[in-house]
MARROGU-101949 format. One record per residue (C-alpha): residue in one letter; x, z, y; residue number from 1. Coordinates in Angstrom, 1 decimal. Example, Ala and Ser with C-alpha at 12.3 -4.5 7.8 and 13.67 -1.06 7.14 Angstrom:
<recs>
+---+--------+--------+--------+-----+
! r !      X !      Z !      Y !   k !
+---+--------+--------+--------+-----+
! a !   12.3 !    7.8 !   -4.5 !   1 !
! s !   13.7 !    7.1 !   -1.1 !   2 !
+---+--------+--------+--------+-----+
</recs>
This chain:
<recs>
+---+--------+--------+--------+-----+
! r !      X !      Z !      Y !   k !
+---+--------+--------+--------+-----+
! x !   57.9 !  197.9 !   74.7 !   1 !
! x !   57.8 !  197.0 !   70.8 !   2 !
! x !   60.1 !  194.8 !   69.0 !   3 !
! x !   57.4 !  192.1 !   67.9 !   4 !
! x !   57.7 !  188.6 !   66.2 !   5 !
! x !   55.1 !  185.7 !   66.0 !   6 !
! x !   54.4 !  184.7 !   62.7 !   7 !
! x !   52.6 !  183.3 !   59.9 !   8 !
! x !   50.6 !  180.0 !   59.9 !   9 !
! x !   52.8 !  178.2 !   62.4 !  10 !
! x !   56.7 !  178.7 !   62.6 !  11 !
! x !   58.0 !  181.6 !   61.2 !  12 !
! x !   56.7 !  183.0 !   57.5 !  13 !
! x !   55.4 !  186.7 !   57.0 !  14 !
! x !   57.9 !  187.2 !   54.2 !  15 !
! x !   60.6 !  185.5 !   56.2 !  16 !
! x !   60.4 !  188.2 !   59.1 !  17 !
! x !   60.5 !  191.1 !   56.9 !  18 !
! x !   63.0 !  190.0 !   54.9 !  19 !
! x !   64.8 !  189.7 !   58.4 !  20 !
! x !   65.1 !  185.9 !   57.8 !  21 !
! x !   65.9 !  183.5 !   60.9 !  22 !
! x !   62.8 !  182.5 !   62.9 !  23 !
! x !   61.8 !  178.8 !   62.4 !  24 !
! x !   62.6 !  178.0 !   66.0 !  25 !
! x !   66.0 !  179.4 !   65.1 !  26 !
! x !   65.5 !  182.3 !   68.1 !  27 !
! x !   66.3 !  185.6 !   67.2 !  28 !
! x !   62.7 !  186.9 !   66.4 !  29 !
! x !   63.4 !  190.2 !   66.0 !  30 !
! x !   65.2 !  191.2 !   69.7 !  31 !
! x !   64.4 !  194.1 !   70.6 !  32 !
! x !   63.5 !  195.3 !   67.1 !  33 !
! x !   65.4 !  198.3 !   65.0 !  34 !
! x !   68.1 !  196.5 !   63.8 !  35 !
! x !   67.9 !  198.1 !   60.6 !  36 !
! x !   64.3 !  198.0 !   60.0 !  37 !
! x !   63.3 !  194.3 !   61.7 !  38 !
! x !   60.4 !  194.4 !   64.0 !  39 !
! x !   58.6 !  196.9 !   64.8 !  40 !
! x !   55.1 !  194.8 !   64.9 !  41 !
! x !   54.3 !  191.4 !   63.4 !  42 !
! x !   52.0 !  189.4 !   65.5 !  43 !
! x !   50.0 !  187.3 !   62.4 !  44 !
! x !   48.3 !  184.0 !   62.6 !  45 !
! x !   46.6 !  183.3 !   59.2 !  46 !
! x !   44.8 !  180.2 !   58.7 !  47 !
! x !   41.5 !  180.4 !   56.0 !  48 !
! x !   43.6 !  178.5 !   53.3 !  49 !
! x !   46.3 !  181.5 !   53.8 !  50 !
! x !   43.5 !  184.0 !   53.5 !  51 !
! x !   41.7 !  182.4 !   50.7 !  52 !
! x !   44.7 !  183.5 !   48.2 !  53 !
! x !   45.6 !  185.8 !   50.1 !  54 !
! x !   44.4 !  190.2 !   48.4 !  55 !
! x !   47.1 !  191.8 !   49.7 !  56 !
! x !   47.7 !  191.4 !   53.6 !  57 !
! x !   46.6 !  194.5 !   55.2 !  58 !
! x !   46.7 !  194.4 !   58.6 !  59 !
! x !   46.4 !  197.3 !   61.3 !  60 !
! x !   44.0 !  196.1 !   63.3 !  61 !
! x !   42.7 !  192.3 !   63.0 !  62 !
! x !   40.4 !  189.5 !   64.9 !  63 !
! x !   38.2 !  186.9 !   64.1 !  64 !
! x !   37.8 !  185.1 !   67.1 !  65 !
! x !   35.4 !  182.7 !   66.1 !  66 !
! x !   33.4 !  180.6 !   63.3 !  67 !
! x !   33.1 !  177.3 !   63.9 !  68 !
! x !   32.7 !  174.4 !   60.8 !  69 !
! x !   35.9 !  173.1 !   60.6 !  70 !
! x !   37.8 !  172.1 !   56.8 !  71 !
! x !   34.6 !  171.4 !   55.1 !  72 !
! x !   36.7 !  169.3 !   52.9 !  73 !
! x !   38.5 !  171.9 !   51.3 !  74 !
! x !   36.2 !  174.8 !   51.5 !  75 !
! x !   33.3 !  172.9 !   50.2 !  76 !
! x !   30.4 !  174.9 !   52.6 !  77 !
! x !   30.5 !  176.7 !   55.6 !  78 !
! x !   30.0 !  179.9 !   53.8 !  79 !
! x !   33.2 !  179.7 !   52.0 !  80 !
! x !   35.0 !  179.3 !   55.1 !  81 !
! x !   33.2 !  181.6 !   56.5 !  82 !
! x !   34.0 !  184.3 !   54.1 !  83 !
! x !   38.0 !  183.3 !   53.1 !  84 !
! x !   38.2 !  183.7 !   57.3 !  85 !
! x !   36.3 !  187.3 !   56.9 !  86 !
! x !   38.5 !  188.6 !   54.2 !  87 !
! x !   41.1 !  189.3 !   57.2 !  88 !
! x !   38.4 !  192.3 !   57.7 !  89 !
! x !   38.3 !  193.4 !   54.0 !  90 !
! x !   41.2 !  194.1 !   53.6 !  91 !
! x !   41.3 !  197.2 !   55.8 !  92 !
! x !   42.5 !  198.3 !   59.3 !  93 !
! x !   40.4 !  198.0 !   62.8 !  94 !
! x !   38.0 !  195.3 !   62.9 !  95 !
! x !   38.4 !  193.4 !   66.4 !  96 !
! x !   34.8 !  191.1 !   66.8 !  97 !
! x !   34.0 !  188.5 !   69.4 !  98 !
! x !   30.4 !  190.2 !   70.4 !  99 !
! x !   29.4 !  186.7 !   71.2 ! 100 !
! x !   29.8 !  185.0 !   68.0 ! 101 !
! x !   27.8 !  186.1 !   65.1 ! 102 !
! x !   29.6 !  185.6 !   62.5 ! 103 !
! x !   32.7 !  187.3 !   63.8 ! 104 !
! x !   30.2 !  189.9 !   63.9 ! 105 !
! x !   28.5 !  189.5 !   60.7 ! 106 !
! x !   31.9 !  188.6 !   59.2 ! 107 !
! x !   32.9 !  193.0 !   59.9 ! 108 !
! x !   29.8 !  194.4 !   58.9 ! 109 !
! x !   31.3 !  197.6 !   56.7 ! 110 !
! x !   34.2 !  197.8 !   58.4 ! 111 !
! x !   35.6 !  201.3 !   58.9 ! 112 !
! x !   35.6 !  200.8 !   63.3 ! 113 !
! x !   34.4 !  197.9 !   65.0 ! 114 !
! x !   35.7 !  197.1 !   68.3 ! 115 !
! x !   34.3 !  194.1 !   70.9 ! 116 !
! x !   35.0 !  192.0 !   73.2 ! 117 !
! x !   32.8 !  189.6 !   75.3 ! 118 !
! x !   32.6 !  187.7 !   78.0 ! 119 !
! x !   29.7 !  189.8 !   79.4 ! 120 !
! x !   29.9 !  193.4 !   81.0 ! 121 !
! x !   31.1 !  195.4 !   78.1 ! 122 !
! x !   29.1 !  197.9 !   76.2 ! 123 !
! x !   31.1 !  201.2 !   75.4 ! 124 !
! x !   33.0 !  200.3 !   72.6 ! 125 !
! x !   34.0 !  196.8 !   73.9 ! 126 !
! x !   36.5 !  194.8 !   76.1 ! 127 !
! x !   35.0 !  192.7 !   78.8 ! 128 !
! x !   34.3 !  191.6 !   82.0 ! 129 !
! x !   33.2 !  192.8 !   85.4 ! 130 !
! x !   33.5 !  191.7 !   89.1 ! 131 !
! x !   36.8 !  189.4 !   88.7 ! 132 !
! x !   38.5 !  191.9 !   85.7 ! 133 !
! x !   39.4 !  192.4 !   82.4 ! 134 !
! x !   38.0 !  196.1 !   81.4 ! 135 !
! x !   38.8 !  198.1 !   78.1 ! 136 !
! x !   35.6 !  200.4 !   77.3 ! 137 !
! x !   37.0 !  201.0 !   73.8 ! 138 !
! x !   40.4 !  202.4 !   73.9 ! 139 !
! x !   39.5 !  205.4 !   76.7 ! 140 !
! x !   39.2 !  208.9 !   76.0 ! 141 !
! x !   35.1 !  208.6 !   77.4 ! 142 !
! x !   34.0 !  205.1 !   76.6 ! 143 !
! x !   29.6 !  205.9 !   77.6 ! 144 !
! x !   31.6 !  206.2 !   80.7 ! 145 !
! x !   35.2 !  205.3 !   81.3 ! 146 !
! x !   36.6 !  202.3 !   81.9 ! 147 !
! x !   39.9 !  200.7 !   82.2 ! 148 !
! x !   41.4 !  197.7 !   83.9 ! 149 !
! x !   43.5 !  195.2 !   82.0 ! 150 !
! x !   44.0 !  192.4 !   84.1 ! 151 !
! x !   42.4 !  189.7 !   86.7 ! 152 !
! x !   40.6 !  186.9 !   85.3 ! 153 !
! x !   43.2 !  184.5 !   87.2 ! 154 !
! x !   45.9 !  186.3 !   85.3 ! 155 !
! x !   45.2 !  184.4 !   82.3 ! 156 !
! x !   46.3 !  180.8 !   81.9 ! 157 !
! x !   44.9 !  178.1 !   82.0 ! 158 !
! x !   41.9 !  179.5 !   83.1 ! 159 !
! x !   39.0 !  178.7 !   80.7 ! 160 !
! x !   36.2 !  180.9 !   79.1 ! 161 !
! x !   37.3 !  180.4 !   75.3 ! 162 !
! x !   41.0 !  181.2 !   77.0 ! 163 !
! x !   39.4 !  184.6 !   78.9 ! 164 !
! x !   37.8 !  185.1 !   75.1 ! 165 !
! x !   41.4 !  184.9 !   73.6 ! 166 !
! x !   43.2 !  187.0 !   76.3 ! 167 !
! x !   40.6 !  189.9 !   75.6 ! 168 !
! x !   40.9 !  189.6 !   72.0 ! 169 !
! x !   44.5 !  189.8 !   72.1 ! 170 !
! x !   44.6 !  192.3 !   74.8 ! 171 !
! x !   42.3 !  194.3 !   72.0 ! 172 !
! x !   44.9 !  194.1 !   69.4 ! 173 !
! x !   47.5 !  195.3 !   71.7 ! 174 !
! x !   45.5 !  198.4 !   72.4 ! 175 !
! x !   44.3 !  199.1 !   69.0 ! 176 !
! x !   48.4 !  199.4 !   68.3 ! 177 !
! x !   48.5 !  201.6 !   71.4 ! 178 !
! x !   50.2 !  199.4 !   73.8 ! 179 !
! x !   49.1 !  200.6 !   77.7 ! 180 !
! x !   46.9 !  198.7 !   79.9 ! 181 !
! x !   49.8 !  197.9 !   82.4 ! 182 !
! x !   51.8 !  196.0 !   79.2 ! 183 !
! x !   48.8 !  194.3 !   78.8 ! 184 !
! x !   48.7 !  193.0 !   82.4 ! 185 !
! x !   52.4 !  192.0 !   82.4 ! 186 !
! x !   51.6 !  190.1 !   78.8 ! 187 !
! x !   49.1 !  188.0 !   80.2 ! 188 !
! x !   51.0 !  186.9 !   83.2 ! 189 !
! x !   54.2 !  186.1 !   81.6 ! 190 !
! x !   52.7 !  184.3 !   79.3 ! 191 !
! x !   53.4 !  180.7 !   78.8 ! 192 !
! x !   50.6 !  178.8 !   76.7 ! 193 !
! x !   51.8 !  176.1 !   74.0 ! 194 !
! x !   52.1 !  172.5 !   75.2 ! 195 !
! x !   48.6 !  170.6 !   74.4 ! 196 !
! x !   46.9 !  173.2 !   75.1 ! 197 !
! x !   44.7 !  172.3 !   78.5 ! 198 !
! x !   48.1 !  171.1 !   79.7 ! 199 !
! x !   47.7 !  169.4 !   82.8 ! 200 !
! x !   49.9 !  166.5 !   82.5 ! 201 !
! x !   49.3 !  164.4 !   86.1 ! 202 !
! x !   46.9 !  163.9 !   88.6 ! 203 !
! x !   46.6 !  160.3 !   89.4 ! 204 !
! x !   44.1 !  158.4 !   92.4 ! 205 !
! x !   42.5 !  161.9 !   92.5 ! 206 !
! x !   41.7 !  161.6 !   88.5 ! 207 !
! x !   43.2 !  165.3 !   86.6 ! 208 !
! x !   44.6 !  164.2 !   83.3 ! 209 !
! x !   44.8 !  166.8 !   81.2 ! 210 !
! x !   46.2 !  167.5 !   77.1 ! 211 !
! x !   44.4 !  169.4 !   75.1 ! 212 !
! x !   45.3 !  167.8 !   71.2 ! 213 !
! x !   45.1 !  171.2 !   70.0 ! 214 !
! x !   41.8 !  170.9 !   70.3 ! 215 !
! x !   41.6 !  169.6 !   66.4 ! 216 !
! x !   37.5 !  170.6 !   65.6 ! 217 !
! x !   33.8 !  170.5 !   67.4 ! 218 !
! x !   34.2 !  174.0 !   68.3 ! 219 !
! x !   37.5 !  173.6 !   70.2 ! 220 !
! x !   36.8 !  170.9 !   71.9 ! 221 !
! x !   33.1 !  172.1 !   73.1 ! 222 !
! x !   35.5 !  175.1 !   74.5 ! 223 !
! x !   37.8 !  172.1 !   76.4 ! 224 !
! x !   35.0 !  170.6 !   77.2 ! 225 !
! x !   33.4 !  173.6 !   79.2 ! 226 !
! x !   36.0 !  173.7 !   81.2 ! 227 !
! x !   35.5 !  170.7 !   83.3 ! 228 !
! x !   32.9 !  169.6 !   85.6 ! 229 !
! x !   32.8 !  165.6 !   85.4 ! 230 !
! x !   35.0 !  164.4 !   82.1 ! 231 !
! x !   36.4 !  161.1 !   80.7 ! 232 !
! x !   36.7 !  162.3 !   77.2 ! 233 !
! x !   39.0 !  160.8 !   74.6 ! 234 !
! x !   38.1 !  162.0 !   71.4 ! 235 !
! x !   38.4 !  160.7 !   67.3 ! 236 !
! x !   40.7 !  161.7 !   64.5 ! 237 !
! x !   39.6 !  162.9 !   61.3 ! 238 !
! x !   36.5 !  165.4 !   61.4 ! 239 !
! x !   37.1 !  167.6 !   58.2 ! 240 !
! x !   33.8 !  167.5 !   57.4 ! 241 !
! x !   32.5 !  168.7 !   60.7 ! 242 !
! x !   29.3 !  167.7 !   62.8 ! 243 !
! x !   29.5 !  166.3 !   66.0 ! 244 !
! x !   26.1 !  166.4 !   67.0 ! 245 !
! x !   26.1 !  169.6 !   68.6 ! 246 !
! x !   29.4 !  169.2 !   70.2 ! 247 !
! x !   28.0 !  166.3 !   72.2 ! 248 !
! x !   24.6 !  167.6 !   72.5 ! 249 !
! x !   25.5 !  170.8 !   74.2 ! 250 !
! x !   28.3 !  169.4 !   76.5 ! 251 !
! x !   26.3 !  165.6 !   77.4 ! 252 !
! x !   25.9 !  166.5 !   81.0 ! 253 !
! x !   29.9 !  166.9 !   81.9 ! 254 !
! x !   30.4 !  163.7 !   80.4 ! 255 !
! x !   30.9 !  160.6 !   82.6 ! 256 !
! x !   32.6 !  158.3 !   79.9 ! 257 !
! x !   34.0 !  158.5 !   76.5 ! 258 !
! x !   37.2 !  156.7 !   75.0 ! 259 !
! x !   37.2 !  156.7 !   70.7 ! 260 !
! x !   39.6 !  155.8 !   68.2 ! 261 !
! x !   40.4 !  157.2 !   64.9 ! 262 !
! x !   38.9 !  156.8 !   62.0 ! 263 !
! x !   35.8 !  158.9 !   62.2 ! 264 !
! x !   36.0 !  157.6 !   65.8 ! 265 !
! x !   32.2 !  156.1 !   64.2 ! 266 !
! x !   30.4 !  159.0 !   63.7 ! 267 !
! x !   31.7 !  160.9 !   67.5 ! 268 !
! x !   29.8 !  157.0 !   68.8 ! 269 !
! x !   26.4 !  157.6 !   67.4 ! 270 !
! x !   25.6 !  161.1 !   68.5 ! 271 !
! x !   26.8 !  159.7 !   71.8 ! 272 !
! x !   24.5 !  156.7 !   71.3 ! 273 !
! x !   21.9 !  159.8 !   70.4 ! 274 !
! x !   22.5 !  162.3 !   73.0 ! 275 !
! x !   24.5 !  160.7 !   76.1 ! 276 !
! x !   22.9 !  157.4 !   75.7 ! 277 !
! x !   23.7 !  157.0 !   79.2 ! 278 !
! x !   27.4 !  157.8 !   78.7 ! 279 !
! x !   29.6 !  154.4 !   78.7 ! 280 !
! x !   31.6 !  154.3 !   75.5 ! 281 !
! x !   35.1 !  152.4 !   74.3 ! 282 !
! x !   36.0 !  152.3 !   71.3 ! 283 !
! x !   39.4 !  151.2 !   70.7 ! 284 !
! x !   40.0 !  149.6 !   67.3 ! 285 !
! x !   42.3 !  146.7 !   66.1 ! 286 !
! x !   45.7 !  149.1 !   66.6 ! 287 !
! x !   47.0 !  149.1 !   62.8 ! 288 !
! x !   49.9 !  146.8 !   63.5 ! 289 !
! x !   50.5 !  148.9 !   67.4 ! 290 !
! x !   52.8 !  151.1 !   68.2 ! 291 !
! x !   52.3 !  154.8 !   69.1 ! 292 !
! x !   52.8 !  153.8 !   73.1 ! 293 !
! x !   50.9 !  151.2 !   73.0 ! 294 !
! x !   47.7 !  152.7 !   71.5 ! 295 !
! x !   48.0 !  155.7 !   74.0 ! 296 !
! x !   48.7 !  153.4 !   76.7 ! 297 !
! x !   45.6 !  151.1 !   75.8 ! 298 !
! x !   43.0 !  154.7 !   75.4 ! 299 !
! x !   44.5 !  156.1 !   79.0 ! 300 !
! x !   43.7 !  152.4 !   80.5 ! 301 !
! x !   40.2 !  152.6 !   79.1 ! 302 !
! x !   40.0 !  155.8 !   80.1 ! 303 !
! x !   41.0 !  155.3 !   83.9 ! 304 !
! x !   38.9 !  152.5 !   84.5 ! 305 !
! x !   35.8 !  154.7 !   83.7 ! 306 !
! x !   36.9 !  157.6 !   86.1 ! 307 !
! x !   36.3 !  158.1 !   89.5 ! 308 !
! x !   38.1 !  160.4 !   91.8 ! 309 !
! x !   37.5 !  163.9 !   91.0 ! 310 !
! x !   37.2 !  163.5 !   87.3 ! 311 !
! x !   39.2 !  164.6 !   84.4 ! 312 !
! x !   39.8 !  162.7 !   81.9 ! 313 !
! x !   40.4 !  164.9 !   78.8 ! 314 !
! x !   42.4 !  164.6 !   75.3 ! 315 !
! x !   39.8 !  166.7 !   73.6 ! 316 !
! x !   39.9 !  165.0 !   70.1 ! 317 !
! x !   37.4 !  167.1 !   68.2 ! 318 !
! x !   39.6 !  166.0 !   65.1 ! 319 !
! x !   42.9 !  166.3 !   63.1 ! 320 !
! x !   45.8 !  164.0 !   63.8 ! 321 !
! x !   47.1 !  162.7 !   60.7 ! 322 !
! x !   44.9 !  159.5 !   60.1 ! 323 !
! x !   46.9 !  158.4 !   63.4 ! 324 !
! x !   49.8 !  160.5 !   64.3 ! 325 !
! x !   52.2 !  163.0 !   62.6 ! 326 !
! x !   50.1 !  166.2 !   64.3 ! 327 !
! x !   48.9 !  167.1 !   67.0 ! 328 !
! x !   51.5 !  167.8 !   69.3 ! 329 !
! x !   52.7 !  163.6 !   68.8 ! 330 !
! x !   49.4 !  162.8 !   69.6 ! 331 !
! x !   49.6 !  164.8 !   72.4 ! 332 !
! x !   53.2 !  164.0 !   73.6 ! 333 !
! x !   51.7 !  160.1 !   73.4 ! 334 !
! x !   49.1 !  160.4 !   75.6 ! 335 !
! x !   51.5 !  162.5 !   78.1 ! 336 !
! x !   53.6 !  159.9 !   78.0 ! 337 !
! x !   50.9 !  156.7 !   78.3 ! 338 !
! x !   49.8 !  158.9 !   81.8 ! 339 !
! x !   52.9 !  159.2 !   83.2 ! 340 !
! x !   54.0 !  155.6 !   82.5 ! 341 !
! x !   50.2 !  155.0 !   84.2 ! 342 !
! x !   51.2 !  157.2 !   87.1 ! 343 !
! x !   54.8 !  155.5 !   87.4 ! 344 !
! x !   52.8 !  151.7 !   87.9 ! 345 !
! x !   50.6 !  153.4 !   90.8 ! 346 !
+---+--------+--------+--------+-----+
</recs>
């Protein structure tokens, strides 16, 4: 029922949106808005290299979803990520906190209210879930003991626990602004994720192939990774700095095979070699002078041939595009079209 816009670290600028500027995608981001006045809520992504110089955002409510090493590189130690990413709590307004992730926790510590969410039964005070639903404990008139309904866990898509973690947190940012529980419902199911995002691209022989090149750190693609029984995984890319140790340590048992390339493709092979030792591994190499289709079409051929029926094999890359492709979403779009040029030869 509010005129809202999407904005900040991908597509269209804070400043852009006030200053009633057109939206990257050139829709019109403000529909539904006060014409005069632009939108009446700005929906803000902001990366930690936005927060780092960033003292004067102050947001009405805001969420840390999680803390994961990722851009080591630039930050220089996981504390200073840790705390440009929890300056999105200093500087004021409800604090929104994954209960299960302590330093989203840690991160709000001070702030003026604290609200949760968790993939458990929810404490009063917290968004969570019970028997199949989506509950609000927080934003009720009697939280010790009223609850409200949000939604069914098959309303959010594609179904995944770090994707039932983002509907809550969202859904908790939508109440904190006031927004009823029945909106919430009718967000989640018209909602449309990004392409390479768990896309499922094809099913081919009985083998799910599925695009999930968002998935640019460890922490993303342990998420990806839990969301499949039996995996072919194709991973590699540029690490930023990140372990991969306990990426492959916690999710060894869902793997049946591994497909690498990318230059820290290296360093994803030995903690294989350390904890899946049993896991067959390619590693594709030699490709400077290939194209884009050909690579693709050489990692989804490696990749097939270690699946069996039932599997999925899985664009997870645990890294950053660019040593390889323009971003993500080409390194995504090539392996999309390497499966259905796979699926077309069948």
């Amino acid at each position: 029922g509010h005129g809202a816009v999407a904005v900040g670290n991908v597509g269209t600028p804070i400043v852009a949106a006030v200053a009633g500027a057109p939206a990257a995608d050139g829709a019109d981001h403000a529909a539904g808005a006060d014409p005069a006045g632009g939108p009446d809520v700005l929906a803000v992504e902001l990366s930690s290299y936005q927060l780092h110089w960033s003292d004067t955002v102050a947001p009405y409510a805001a969420a840390v979803l999680n803390v994961a090493p990722d851009h080591l590189d630039w930050h220089g130690s996981m504390e200073s990520y840790a705390a440009d990413k929890g300056k999105i709590y200093a500087l004021g307004g409800m604090a929104i906190v994954n209960a299960d992730d302590a330093w989203s926790v840690r991160l709000a510590e001070g702030a003026a209210r604290t609200v949760g969410f968790t993939l458990g039964t929810p404490a009063p005070g917290q968004l969570g879930v019970v028997d199949g639903l989506l509950v609000d404990r927080a934003f009720v008139a009697d939280p010790a003991n009223e609850a409200v309904e949000l939604a069914e866990l098959h309303d959010v898509r594609p179904f995944a626990p770090h994707n039932v973690a983002n509907a809550l947190a969202a859904a908790a940012l939508a109440r904190a602004y006031g927004v009823p529980a029945e909106a919430v419902r009718e967000g989640l199911r018209a909602y449309r994720p990004d392409p390479h995002r768990n896309a499922q691209v094809a099913t081919v022989a009985k083998v799910d192939y599925v695009d999930d090149s968002k998935a640019t750190n460890p922490h993303a693609a342990a998420a990806s990774l839990a969301a499949y029984e039996s995996v072919v995984w194709i991973a590699g890319g540029l690490l930023k700095g990140a372990d991969v140790e306990d990426l492959v340590r916690s999710r060894a048992d869902r793997l049946r095979g591994a497909v690498l390339l990318g230059a820290d493709r290296a360093q994803i092979a030995r903690a294989l070699a350390r904890h899946a030792p049993n896991v067959p591994v390619v590693e594709v190499s030699g490709i400077e002078t290939m194209s884009m289709d050909d690579i693709m079409d050489r990692v989804v051929a490696a990749a097939t041939r270690l699946a069996a029926p039932g599997d999925t094999v899985l664009l997870a890359p645990a890294g950053a595009s660019f040593d390889m492709f323009t971003d993500y979403g080409a390194r995504g779009d090539a392996f999309a079209a390497a499966v259905l040029r796979l699926a077309e030869n069948r």
